[in-house]
C-alpha positions in Angstrom: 134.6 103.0 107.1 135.2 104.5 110.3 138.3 106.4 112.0 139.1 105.0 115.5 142.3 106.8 115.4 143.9 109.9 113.8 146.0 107.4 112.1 143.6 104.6 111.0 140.5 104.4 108.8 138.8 100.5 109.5 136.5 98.5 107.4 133.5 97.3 109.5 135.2 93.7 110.1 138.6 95.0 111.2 136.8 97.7 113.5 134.8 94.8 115.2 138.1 93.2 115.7 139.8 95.7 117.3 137.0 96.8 119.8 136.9 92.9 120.9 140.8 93.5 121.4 140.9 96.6 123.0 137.6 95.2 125.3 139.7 92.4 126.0 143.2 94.6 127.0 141.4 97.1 129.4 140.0 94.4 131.2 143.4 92.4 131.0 145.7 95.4 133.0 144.4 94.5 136.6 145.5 90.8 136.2 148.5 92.2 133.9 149.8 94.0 137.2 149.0 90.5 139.6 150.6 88.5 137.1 153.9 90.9 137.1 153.7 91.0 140.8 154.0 87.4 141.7 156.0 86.2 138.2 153.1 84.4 137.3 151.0 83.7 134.0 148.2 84.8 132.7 146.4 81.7 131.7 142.5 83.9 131.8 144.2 86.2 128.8 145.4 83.3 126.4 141.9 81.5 126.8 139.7 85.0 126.5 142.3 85.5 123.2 141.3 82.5 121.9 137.7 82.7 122.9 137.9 85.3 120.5 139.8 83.2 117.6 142.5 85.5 117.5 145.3 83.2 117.5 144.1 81.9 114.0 144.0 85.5 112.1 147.6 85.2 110.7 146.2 82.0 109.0 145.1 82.4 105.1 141.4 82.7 104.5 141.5 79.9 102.1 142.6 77.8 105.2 140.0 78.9 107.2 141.8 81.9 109.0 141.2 85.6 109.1 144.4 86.0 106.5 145.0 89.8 108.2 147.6 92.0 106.8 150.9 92.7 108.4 149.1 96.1 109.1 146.4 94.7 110.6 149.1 92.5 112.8 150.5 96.0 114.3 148.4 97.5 114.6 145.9 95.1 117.1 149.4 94.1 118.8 149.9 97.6 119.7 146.3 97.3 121.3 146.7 94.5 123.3 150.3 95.6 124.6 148.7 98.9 126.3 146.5 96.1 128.6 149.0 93.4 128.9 152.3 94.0 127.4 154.2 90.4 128.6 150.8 88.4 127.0 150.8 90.7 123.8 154.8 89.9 123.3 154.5 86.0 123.8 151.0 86.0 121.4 152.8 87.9 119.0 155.5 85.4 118.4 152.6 83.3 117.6 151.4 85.5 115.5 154.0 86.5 113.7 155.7 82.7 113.4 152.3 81.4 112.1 152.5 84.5 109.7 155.8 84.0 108.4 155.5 80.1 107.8 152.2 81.4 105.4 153.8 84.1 103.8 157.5 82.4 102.8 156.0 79.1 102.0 159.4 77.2 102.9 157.6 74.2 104.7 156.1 71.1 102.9 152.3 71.6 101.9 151.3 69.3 104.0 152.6 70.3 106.9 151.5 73.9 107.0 148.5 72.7 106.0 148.3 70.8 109.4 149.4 73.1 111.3 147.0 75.4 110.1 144.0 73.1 110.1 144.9 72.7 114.2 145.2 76.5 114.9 141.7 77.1 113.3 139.8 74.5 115.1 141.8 74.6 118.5 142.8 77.8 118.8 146.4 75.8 119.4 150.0 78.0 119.7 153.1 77.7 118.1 156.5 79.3 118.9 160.2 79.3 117.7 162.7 78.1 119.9 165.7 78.9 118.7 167.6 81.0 121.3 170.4 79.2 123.1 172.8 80.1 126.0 175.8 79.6 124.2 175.3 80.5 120.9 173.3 83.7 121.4 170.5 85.6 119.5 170.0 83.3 116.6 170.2 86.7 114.8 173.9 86.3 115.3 174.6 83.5 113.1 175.5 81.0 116.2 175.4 77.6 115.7 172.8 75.5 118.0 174.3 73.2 120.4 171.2 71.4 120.4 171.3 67.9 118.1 169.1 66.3 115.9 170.5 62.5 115.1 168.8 60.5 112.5 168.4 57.1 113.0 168.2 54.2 110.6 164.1 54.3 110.4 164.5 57.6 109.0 163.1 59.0 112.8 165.4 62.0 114.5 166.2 62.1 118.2 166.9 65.7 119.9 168.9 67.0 122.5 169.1 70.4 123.9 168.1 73.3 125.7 166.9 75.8 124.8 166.4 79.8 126.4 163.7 82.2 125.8 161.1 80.1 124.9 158.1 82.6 125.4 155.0 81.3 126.3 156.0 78.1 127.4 153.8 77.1 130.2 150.8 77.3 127.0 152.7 76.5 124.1 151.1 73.1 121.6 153.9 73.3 119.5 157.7 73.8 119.8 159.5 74.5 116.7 163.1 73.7 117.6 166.4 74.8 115.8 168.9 71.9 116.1 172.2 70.9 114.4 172.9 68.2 111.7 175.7 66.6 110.8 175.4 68.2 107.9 173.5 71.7 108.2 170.9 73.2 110.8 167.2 72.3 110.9 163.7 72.8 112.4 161.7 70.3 113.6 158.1 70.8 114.7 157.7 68.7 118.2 154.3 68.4 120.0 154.3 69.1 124.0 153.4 65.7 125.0 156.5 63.9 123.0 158.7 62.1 125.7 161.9 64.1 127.2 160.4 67.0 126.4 159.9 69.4 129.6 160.1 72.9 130.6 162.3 74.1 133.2 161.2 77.3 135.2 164.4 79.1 134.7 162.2 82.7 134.2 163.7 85.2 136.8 163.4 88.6 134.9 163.1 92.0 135.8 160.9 92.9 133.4 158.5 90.9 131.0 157.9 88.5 133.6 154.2 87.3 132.5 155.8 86.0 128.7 157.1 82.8 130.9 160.0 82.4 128.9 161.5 79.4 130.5 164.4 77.1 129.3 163.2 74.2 126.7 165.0 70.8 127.5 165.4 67.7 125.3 166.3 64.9 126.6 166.7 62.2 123.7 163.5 63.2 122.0 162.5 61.1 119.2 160.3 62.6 116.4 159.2 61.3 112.8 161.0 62.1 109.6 158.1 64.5 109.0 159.1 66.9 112.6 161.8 68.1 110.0 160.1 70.8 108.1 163.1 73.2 107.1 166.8 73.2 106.2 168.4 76.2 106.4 170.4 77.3 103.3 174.2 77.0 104.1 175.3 80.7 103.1 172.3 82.0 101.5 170.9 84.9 103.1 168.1 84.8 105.1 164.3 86.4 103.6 163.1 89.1 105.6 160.9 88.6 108.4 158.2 91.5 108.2 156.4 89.9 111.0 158.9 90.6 113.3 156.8 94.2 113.4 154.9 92.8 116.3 158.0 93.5 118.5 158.4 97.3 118.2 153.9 97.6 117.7 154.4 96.1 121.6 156.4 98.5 122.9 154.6 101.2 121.7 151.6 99.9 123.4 153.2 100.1 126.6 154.3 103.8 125.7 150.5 104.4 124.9 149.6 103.2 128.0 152.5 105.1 129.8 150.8 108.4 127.8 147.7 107.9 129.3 148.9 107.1 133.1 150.5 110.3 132.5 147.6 112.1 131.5 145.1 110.3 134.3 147.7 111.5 137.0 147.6 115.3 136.1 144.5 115.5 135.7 143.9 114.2 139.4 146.7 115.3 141.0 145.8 118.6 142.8 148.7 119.8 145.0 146.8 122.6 147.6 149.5 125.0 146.8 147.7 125.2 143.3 144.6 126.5 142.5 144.1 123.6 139.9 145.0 120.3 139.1 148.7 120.0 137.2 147.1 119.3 133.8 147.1 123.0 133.7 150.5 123.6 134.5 151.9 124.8 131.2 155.4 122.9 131.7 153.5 120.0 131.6 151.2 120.2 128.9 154.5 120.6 126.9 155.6 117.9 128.4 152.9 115.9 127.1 153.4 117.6 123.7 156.6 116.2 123.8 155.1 112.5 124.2 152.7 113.1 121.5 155.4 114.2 119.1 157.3 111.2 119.4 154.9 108.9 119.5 153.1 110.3 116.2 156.6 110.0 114.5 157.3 106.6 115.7 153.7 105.6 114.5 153.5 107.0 111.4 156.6 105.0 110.7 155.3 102.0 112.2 152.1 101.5 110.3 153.2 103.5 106.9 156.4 101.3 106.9 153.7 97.9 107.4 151.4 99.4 104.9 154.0 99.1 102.2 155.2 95.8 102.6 151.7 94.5 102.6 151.6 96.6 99.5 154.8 95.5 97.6 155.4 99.6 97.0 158.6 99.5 96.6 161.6 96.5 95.9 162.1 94.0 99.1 165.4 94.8 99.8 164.7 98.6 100.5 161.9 97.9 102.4 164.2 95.8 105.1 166.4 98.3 106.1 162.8 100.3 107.1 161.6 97.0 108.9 164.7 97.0 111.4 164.9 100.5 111.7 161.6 100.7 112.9 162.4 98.6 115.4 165.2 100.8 116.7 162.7 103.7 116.4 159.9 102.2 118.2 162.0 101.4 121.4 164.2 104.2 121.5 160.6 106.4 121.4 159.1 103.7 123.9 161.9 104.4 126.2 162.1 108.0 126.1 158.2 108.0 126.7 158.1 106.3 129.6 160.8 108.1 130.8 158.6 111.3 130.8 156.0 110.0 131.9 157.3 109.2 135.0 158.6 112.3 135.2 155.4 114.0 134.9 153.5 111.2 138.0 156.9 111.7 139.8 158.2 109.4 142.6 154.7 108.1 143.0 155.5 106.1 139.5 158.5 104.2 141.3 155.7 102.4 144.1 155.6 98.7 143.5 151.6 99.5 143.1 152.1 101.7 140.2 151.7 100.4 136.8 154.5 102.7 135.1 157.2 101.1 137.4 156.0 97.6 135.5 156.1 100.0 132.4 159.9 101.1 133.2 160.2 97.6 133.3 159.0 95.8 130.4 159.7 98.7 127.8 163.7 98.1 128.5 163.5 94.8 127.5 162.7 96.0 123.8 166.4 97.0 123.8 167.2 92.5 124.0 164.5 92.1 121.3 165.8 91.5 117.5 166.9 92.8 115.3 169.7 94.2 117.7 170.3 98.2 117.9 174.1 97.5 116.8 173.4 95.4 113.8 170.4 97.9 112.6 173.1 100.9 113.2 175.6 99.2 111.0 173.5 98.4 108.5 172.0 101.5 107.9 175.8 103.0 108.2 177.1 100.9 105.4 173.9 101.7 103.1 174.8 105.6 103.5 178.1 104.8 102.5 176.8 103.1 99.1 174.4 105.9 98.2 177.4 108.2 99.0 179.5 106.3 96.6 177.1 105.6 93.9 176.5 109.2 93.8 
């Protein structure tokens, strides 16, 4: 075992991960920065990622994957994010969809088993679309306006668009979200199936690499077999521990805020100072202040992870963590960034500064689910019932 970070202790095979990953996202922040600059994609990152087999490690071992841990998950995420924040969000949906189809089980066998088979061998990705103008985060309980229609052969034919579909310009498989006439579906449609396209409609301020364009379906026809869930009309829905990824992001771009930070005072040597600003005590406790927050949003991260993969305690207390990390991690990320720029001062606002891109991208945490206002509320009303159980 050996510690690569006051909070972690590795086995020899998850250390030789993460160095590959953390090779790869130092090398990544150059292109990252291009990328950002000219609302591009990063195409060289997804094939080194998958020169490296990492978009198969959510898959089981028994299925030929590398069957990591939800802790695991995090904690490379946050990794890749300090390197290349928009490719570490988009592969994390992966990630974490591929995850969450193997941990809940709700598909038919045969079709996880499929999908699975293809992500081991090709290295192919997968990602949710679910999002829609008009009905909103799907966290919201909107309805899709997108149709499925079955026909008499048993075959479905979808229409549709859809919005935030990360990772588009890459993606193998779509799995789309789409009303029946009786309940809502998903259906799992290849890239190549006829009237499906992708309409650059990507015009962000920040996150600009995840290529999250609009999905459109025009009359797509699919087999009886695309339909691999119903959702339960008024059941509620299982947790979604994978959904970690988003807030182990963030707080890679406030790591790699941190260390901007840090690179700048230690270089930055005014001539009316005798030394560099690093020795400036205001802002050493200025970095003191980075480091406390960041430890406490951590530790909450990865000990909050580390219990779920664990089963410490009942699922349904362990959910209210699972958002509220999520509010933590970006509220942290935010305030990080925030000070960091402080500290590099109004030479972090030049289009050639990464922290600008930083400022950027970490806002957009704020749009990711689970939603600040929902986690608030929920948290509200579970005071409430410990108040009134006494």
């Amino acid at each position: 075992m050996k510690r690569l970070d006051h909070l972690f202790v590795l086995n020899k095979q998850q250390e030789q991960r993460m160095n590959a990953i953390g090779e790869l996202a130092d090398s990544f922040a150059a292109e990252a920065h291009r990328v950002d600059a000219e609302h591009d994609f990063a195409y060289k990152h997804i094939e080194a990622l998958r020169g490296i087999g990492y978009f198969s490690y959510p898959v089981p071992a028994a299925s030929g994957g590398a069957g990591i841990s939800l802790y695991e998950l995090v904690l490379y995420q946050e990794r890749l994010a300090q390197g290349d924040a928009a490719t570490a969000l988009g592969v994390g949906w992966h990630l974490s969809v591929v995850k969450d189809i193997n941990d809940k089980q709700l598909w038919p066998q045969a079709a996880i088993a499929q999908l699975n088979e293809q992500i081991v061998k090709q290295q192919l990705l997968v990602n949710r679309a679910a999002t829609e103008k008009a009905s909103g985060s799907p966290t919201r309980g909107g309805k899709p306006l997108t149709t499925a229609k079955q026909r008499e052969d048993g075959s479905y034919v979808l229409s549709g668009r859809k919005t935030f579909t990360t990772l588009s310009p890459v993606l193998d498989y779509f799995i789309v979200t789409a009303s029946l006439e009786q309940g809502t579906a998903e259906f799992i449609i290849p890239r190549e199936a006829t009237g499906l396209c992708i309409e650059q409609t990507w015009h962000m301020l920040g996150m600009r690499g995840t290529a999250s364009h609009d999905l459109v379906l025009d009359n797509v026809v699919v087999p009886e077999t695309a339909l691999v869930y119903r959702f339960p009309d008024k059941a509620a829905r299982a947790a979604t521990p994978s959904l970690l990824h988003i807030p182990a992001c963030y707080l890679g771009i406030a790591l790699a805020a941190r260390k901007e930070a840090i690179k700048f005072a230690y270089h930055y040597h005014p001539n009316s100072l005798p030394a560099p600003i690093i020795q400036l005590p205001n802002i050493v406790q200025q970095l003191g202040k980075i480091e406390l927050e960041l430890q406490a949003a951590r530790h909450f991260l990865y000990s909050v992870a580390a219990r779920w993969d664990q089963q410490a305690q009942p699922q349904e207390q362990l959910v209210a963590e699972l958002n509220a990390v999520k509010v933590t991690a970006i509220e942290t990320a935010l305030s990080v960034v925030d000070k960091a720029m402080r500290i590099v001062g109004a030479h972090s606002l030049a289009l050639d500064h990464p922290l600008q891109r930083m400022y950027r991208d970490v806002r957009f945490g704020l749009h990711n689910p689970p939603m600040e206002d929902a986690v608030l509320t929920m948290l509200g009303k579970l005071a409430v019932d410990d108040y009134e159980k006494g």
